[in-house]
PDB file as gemmi writes it, atoms N, CA and C in Angstrom:
CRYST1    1.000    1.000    1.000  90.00  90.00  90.00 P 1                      
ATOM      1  N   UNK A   1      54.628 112.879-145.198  1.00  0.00           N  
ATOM      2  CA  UNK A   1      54.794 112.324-143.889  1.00  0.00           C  
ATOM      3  C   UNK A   1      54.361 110.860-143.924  1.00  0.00           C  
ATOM      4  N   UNK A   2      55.255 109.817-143.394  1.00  0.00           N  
ATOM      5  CA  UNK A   2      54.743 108.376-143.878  1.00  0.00           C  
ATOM      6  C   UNK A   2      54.197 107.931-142.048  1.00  0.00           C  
ATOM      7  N   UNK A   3      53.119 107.141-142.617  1.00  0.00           N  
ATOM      8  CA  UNK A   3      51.988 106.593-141.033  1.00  0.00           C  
ATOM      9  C   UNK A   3      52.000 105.267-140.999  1.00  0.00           C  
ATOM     10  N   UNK A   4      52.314 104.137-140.341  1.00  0.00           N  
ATOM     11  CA  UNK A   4      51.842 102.929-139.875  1.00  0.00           C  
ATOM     12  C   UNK A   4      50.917 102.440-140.655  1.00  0.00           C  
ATOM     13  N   UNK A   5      50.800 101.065-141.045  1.00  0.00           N  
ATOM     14  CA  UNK A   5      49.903 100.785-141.310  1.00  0.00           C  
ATOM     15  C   UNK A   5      49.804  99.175-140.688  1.00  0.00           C  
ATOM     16  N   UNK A   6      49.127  98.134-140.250  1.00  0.00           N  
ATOM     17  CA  UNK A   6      49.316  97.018-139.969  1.00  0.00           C  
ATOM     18  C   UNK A   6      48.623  96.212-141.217  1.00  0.00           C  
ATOM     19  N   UNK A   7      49.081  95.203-141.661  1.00  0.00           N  
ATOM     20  CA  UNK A   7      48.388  94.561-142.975  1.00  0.00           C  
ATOM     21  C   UNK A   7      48.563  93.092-142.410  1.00  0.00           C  
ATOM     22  N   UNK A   8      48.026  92.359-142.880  1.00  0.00           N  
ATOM     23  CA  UNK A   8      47.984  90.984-142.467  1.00  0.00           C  
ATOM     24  C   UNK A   8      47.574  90.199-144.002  1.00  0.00           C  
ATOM     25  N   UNK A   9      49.134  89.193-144.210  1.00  0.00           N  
ATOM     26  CA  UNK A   9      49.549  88.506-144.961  1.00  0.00           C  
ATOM     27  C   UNK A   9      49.817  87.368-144.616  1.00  0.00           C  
ATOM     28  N   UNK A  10      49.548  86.272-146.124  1.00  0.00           N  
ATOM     29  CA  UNK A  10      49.984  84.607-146.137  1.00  0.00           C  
ATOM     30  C   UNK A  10      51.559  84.712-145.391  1.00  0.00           C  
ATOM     31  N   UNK A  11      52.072  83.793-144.747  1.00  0.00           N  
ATOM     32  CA  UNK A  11      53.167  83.864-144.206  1.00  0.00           C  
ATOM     33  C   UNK A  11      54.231  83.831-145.647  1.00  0.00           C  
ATOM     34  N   UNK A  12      53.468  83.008-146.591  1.00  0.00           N  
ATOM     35  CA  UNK A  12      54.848  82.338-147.722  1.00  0.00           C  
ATOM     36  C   UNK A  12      54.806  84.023-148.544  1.00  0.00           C  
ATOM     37  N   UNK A  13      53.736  84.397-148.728  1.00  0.00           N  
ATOM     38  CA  UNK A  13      53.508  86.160-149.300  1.00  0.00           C  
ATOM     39  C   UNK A  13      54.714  86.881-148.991  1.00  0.00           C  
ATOM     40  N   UNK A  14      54.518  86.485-147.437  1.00  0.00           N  
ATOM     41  CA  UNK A  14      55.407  87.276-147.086  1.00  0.00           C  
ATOM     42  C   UNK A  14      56.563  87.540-147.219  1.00  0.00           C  
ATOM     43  N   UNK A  15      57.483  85.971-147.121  1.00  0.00           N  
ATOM     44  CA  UNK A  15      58.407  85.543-147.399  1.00  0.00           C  
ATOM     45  C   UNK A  15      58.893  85.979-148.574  1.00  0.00           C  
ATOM     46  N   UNK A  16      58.347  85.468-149.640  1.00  0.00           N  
ATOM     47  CA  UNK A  16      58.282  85.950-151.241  1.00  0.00           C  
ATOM     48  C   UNK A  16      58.527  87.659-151.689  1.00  0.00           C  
ATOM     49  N   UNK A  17      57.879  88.142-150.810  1.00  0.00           N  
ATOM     50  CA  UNK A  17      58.046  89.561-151.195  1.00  0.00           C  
ATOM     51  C   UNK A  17      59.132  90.239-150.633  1.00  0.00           C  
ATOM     52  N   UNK A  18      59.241  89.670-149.177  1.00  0.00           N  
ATOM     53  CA  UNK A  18      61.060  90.348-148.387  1.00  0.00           C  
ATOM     54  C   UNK A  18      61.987  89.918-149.509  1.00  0.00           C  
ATOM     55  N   UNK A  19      62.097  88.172-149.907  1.00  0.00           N  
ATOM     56  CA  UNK A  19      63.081  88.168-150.812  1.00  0.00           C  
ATOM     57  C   UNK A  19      63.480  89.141-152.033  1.00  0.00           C  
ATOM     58  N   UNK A  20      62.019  89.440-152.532  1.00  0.00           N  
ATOM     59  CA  UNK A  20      62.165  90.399-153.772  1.00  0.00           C  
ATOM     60  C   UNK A  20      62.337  91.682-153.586  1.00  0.00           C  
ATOM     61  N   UNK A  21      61.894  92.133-152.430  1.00  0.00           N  
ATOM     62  CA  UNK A  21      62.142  93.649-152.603  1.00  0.00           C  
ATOM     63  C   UNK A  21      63.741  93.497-152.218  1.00  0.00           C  
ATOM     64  N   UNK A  22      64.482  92.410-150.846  1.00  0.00           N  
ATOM     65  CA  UNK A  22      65.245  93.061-150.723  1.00  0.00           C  
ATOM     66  C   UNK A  22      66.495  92.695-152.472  1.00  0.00           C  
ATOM     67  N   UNK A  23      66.074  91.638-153.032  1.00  0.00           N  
ATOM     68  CA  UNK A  23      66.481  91.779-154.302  1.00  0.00           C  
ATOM     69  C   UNK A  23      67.169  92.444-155.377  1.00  0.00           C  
ATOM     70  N   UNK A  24      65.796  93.449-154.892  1.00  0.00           N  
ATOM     71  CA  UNK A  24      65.602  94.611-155.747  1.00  0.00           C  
ATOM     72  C   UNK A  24      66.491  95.993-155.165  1.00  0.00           C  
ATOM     73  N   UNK A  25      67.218  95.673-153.854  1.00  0.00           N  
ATOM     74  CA  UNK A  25      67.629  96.779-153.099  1.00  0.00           C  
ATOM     75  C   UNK A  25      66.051  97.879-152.222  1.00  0.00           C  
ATOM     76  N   UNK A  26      65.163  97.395-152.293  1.00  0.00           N  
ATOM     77  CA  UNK A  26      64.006  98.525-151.789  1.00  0.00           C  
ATOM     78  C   UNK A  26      63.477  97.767-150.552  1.00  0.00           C  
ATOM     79  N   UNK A  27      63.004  98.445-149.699  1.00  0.00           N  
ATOM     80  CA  UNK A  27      62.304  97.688-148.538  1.00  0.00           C  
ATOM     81  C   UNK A  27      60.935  97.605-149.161  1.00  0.00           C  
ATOM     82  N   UNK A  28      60.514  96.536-147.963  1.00  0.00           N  
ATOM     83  CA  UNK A  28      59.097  95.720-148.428  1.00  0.00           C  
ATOM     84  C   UNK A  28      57.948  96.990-148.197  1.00  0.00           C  
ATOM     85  N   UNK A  29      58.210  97.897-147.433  1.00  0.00           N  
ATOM     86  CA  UNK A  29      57.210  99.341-147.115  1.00  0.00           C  
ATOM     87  C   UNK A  29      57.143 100.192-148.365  1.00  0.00           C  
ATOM     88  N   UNK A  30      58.620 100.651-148.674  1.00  0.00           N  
ATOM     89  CA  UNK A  30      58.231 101.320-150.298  1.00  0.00           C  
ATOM     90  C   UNK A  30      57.996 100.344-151.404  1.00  0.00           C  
ATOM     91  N   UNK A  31      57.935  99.143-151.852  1.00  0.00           N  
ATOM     92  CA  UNK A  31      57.908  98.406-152.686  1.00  0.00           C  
ATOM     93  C   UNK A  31      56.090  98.186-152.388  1.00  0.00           C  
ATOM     94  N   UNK A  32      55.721  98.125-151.334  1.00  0.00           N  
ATOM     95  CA  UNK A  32      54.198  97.833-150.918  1.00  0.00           C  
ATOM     96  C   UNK A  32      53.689  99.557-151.212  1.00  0.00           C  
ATOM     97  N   UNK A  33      54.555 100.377-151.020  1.00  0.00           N  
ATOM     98  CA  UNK A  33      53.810 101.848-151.484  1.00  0.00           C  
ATOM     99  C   UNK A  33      53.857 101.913-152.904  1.00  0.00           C  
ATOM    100  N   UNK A  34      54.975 102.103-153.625  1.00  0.00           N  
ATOM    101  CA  UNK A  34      54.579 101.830-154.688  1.00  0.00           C  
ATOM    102  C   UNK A  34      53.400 100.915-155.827  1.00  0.00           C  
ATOM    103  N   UNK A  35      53.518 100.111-155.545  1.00  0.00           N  
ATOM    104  CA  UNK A  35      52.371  99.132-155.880  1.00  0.00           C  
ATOM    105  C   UNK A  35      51.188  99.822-155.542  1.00  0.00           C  
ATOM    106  N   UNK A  36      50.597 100.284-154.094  1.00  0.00           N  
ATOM    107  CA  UNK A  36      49.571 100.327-154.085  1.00  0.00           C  
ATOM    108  C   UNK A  36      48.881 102.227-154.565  1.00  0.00           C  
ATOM    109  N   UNK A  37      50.464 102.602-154.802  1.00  0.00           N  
ATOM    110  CA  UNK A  37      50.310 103.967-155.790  1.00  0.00           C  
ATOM    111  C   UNK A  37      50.127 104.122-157.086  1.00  0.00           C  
ATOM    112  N   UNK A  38      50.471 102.770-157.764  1.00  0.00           N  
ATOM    113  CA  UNK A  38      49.551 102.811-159.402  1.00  0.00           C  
ATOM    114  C   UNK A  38      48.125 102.469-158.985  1.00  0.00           C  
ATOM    115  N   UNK A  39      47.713 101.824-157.665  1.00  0.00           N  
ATOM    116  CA  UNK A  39      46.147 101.787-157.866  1.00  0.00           C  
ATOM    117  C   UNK A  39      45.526 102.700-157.850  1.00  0.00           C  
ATOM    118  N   UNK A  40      45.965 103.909-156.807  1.00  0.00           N  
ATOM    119  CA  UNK A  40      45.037 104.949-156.536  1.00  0.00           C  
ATOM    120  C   UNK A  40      45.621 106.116-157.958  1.00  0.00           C  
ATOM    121  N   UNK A  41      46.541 106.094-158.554  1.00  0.00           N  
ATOM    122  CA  UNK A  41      47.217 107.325-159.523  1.00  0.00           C  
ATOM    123  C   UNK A  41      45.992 107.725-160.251  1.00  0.00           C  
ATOM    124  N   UNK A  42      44.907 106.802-160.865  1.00  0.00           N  
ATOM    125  CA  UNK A  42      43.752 107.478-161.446  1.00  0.00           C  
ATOM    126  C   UNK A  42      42.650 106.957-160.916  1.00  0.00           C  
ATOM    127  N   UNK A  43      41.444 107.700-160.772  1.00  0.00           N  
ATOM    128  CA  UNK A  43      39.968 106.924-160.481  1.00  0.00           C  
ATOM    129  C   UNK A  43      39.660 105.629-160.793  1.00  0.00           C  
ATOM    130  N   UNK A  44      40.289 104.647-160.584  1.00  0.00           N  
ATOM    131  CA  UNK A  44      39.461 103.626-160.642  1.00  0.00           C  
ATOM    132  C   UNK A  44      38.069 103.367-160.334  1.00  0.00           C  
ATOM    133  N   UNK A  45      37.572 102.602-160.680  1.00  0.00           N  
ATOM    134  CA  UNK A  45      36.226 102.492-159.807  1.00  0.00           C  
ATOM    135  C   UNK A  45      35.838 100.904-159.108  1.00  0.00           C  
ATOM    136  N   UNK A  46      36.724 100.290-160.070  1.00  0.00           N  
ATOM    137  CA  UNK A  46      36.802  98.559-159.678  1.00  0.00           C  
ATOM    138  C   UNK A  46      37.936  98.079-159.848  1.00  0.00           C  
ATOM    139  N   UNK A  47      38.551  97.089-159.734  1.00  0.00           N  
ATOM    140  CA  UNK A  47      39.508  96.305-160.456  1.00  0.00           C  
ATOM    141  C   UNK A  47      39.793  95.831-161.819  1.00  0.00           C  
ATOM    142  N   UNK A  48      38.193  95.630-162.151  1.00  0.00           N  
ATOM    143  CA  UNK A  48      38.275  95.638-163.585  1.00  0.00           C  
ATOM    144  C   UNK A  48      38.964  96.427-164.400  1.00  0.00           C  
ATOM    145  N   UNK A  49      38.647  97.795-163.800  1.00  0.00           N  
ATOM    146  CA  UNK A  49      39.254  98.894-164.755  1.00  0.00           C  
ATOM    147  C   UNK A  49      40.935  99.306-164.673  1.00  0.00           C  
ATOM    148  N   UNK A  50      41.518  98.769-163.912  1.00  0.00           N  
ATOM    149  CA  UNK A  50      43.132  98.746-163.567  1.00  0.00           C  
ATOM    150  C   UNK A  50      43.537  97.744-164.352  1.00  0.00           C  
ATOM    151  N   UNK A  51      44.505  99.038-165.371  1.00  0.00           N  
ATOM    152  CA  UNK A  51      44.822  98.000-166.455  1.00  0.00           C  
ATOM    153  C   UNK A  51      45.958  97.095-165.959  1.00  0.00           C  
ATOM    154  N   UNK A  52      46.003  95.675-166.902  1.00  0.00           N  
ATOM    155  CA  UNK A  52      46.831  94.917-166.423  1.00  0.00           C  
ATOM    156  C   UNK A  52      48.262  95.068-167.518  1.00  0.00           C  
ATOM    157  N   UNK A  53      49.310  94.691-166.665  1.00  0.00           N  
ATOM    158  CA  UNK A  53      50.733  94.865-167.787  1.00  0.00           C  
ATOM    159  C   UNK A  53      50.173  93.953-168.831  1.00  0.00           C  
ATOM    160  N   UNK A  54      51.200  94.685-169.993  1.00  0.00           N  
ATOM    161  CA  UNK A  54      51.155  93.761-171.069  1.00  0.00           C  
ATOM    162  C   UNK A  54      51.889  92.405-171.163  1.00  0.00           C  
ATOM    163  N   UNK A  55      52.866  92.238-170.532  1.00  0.00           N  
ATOM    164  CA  UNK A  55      53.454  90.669-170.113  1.00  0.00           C  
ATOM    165  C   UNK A  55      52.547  89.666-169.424  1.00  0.00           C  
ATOM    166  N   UNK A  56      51.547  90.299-168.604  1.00  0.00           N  
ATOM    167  CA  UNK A  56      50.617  89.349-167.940  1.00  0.00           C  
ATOM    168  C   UNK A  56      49.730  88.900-168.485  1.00  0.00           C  
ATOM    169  N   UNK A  57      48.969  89.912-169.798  1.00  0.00           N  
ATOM    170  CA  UNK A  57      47.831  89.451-170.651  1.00  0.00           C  
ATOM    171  C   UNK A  57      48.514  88.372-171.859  1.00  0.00           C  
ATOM    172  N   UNK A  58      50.460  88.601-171.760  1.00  0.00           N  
ATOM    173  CA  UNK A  58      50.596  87.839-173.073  1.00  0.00           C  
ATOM    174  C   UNK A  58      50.732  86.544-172.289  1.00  0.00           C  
ATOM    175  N   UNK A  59      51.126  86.334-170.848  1.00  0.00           N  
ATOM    176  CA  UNK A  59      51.437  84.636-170.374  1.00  0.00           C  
ATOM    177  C   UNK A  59      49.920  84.292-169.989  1.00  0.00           C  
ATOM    178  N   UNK A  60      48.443  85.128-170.150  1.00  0.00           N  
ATOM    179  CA  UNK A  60      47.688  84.258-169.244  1.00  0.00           C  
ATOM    180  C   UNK A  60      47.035  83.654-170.291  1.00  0.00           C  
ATOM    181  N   UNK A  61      46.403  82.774-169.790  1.00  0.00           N  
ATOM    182  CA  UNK A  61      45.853  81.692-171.012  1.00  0.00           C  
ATOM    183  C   UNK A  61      44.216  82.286-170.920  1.00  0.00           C  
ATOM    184  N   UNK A  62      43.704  83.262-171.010  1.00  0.00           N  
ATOM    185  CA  UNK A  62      42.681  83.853-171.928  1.00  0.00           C  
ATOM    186  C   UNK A  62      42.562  85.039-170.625  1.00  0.00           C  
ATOM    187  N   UNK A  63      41.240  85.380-171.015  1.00  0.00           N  
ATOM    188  CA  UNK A  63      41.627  87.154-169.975  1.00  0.00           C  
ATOM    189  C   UNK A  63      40.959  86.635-168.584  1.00  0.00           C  
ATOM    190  N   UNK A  64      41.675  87.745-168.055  1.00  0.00           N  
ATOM    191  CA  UNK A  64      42.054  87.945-166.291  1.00  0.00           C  
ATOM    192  C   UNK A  64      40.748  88.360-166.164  1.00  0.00           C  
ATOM    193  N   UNK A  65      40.016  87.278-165.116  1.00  0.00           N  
ATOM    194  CA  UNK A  65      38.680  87.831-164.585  1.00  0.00           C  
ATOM    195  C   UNK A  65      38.665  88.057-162.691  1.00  0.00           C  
ATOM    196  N   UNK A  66      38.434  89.066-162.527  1.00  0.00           N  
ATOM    197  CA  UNK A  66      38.542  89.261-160.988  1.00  0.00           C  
ATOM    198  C   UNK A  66      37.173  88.668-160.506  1.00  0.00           C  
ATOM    199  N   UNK A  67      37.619  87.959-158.983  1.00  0.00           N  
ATOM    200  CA  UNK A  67      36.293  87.254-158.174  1.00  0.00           C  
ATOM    201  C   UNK A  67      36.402  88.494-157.792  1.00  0.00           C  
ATOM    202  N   UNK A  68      35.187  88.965-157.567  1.00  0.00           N  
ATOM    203  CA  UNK A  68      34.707  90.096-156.371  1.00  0.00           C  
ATOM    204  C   UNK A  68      33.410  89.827-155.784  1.00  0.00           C  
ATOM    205  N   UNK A  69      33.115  89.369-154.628  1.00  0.00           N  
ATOM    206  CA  UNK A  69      32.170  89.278-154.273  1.00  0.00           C  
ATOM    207  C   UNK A  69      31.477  90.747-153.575  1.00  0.00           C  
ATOM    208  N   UNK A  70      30.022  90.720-153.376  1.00  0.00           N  
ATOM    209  CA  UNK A  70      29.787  91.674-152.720  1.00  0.00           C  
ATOM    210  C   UNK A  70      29.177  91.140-151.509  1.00  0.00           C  
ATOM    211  N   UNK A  71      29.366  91.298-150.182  1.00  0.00           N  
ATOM    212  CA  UNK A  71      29.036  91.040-149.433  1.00  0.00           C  
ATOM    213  C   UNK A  71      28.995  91.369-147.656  1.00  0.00           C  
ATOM    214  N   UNK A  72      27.927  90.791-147.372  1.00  0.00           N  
ATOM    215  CA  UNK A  72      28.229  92.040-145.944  1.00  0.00           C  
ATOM    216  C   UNK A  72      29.490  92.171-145.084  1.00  0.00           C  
ATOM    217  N   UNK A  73      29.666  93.100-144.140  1.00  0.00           N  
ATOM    218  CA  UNK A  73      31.018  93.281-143.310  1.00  0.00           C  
ATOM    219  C   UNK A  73      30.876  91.606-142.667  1.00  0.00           C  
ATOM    220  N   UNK A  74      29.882  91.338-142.337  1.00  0.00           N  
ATOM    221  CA  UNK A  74      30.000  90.110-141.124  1.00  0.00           C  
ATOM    222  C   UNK A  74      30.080  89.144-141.927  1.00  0.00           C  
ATOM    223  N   UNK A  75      29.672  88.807-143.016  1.00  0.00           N  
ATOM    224  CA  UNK A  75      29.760  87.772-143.452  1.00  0.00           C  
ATOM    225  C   UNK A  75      31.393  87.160-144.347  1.00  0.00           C  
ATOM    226  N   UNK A  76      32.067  88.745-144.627  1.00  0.00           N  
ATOM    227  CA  UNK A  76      33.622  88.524-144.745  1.00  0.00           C  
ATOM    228  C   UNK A  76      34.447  88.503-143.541  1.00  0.00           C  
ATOM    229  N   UNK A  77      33.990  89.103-142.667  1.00  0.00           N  
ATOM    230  CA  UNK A  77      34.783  88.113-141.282  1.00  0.00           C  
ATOM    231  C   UNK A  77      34.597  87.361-140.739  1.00  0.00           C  
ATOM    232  N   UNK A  78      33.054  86.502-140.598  1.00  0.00           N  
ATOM    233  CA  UNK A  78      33.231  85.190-140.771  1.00  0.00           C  
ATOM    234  C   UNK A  78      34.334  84.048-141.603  1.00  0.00           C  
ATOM    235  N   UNK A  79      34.334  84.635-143.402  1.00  0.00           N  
ATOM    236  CA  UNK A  79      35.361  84.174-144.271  1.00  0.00           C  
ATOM    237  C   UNK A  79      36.502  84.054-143.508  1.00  0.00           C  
ATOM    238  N   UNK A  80      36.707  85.065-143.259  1.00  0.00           N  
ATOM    239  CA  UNK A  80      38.638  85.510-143.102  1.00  0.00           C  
ATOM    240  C   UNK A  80      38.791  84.418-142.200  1.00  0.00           C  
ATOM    241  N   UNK A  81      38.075  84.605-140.695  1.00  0.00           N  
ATOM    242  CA  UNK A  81      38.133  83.802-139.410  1.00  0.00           C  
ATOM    243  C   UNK A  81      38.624  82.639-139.210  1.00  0.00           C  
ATOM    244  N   UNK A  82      37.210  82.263-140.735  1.00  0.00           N  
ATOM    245  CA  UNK A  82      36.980  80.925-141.049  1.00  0.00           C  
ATOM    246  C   UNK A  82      38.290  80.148-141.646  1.00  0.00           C  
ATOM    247  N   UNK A  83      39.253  81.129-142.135  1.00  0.00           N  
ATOM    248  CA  UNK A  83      39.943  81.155-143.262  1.00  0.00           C  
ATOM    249  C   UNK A  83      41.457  80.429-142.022  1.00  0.00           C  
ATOM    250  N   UNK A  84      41.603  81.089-140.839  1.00  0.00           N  
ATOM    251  CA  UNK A  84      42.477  81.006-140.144  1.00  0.00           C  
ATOM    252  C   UNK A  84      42.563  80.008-138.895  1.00  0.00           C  
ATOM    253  N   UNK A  85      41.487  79.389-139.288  1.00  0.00           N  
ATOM    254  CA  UNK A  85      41.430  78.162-138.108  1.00  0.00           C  
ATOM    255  C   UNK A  85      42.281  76.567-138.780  1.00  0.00           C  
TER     256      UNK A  85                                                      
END                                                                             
């Protein structure tokens, strides 16, 4: 059974990804399900541990390090807020 979800994206993101899915023939809802169904397919526990394709480790110029901060609820919606003014 598929549910709503509201997500909030860069406008050009956005742009970028309608072009490609519709590209691809798939809408931007299953193309955004898919994707976010190799994250959950096994236990992850971080990002770290989601392996990356092998085309991405051969174009990046040394290895892929994720920012993750840890930090409180209020102090990332301050960020975001901050982010949109």
């Amino acid at each position: 059974m598929d549910s709503k979800l509201t997500l909030s994206f860069d406008e050009t993101i956005i742009i970028k990804a309608k072009n490609f899915a519709e590209r691809n023939n798939i809408s931007l809802s299953r193309m955004i399900e898919h994707l976010l169904s190799k994250v959950v397919e096994k236990p992850y526990q971080s990002l770290d541990e989601f392996p990356i394709s092998d085309w991405v480790t051969m174009v990046a110029e040394g290895k892929a390090v994720y920012q993750t901060k840890k930090a409180k609820k209020t102090s990332l919606n301050d960020e975001f807020f901050a982010s949109k003014k």
